[in-house]
C-alpha positions in Angstrom: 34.6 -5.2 -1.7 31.8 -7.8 -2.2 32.4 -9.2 1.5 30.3 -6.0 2.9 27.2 -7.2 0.6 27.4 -10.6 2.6 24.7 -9.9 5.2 22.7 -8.3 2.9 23.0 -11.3 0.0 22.2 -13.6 2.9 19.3 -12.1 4.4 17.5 -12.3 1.0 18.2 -16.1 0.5 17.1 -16.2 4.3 13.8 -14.0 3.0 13.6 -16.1 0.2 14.4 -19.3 1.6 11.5 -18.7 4.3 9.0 -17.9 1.8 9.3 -20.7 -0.5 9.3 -22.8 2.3 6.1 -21.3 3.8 4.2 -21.3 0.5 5.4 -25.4 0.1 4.7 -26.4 2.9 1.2 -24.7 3.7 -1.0 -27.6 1.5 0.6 -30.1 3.4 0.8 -29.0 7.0 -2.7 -26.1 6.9 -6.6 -27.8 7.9 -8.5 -29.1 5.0 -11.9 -28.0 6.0 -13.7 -26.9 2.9 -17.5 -25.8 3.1 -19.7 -23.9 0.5 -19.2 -20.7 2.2 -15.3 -21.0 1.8 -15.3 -22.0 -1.9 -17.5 -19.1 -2.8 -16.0 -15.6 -3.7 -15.8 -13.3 -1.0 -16.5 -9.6 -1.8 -16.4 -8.1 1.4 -19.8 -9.3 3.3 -21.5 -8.9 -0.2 -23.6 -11.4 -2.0 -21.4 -11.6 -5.2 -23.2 -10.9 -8.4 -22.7 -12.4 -12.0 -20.7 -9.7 -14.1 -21.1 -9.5 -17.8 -18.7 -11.1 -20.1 -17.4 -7.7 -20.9 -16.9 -6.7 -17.2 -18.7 -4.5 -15.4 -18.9 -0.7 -14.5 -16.9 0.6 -11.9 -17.7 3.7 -10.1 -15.3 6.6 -10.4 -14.8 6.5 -6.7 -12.8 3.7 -7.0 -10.2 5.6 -9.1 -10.3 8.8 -6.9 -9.7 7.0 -3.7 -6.7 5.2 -5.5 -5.7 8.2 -6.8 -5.9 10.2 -3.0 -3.8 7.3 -1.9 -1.4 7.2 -4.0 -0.6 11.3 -3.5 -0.7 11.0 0.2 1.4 7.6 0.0 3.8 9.4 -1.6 3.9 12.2 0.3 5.5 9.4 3.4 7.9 8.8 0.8 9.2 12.1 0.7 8.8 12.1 4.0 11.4 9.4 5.3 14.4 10.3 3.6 13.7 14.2 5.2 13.8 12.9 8.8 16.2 10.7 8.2 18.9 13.2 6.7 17.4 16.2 9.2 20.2 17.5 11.4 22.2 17.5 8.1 19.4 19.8 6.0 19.4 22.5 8.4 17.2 25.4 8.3 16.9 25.5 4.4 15.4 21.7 5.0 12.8 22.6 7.3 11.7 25.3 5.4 10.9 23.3 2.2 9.5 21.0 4.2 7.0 22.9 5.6 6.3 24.1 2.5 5.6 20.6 1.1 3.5 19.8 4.2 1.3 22.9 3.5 1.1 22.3 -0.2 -0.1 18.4 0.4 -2.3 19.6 3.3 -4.2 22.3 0.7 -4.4 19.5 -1.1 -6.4 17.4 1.5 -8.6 20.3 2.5 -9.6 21.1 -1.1 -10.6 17.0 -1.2 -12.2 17.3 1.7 -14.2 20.5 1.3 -15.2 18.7 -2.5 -16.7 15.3 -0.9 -13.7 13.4 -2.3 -13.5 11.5 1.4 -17.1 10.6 1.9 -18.0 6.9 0.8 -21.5 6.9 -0.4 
């Protein structure tokens, strides 16, 4: 019963052999060429600022694009297992997945038509 669970069981330790190996061995065999530019924090292109002890302010737009992301992530992982499992749903599957798609795609136009997609 346990022999099917074989390849699987080995392709992790493979995964995980490869990565612990990868992360170990990067200090010795990776270039050493350190300059101020490298050991400063990178914040996209911007000059980093100091922050107050107590952290700074973040605009809400951060939160809403996480949140859009997160709803239209999710929406691929409801998504997958549909087309995977397709010929099997029939017509009833199609249906209620058109149904999803138009509710999720509401959901995108109302976000659009509000701003939520425009980076200011």
């Amino acid at each position: 019963m346990l022999a099917t669970y074989a390849p699987l069981v080995g392709l992790f330790v493979l995964a995980a052999g490869f990565a612990l190996f990868s992360v170990t061995a990067a200090p010795f065999i990776g270039p050493r060429r350190y300059n101020s530019a490298k050991l400063e924090a990178y914040e996209c292109g911007i000059e980093p600022v100091d922050q107050p002890l107590s952290g700074g302010r973040f605009p809400i737009k951060y939160y809403l694009t996480a949140m859009l992301f997160i709803v239209f992530d999710i929406e691929i992982v409801f998504l997958y297992p549909w087309a995977v499992a397709n010929d099997q749903l029939g017509v009833f599957g199609l249906v209620e997945m058109v149904v999803f798609i138009a509710t999720v795609f509401i959901a995108y136009a109302y976000v659009w038509r509000r701003g939520g997609l425009e980076w200011d």
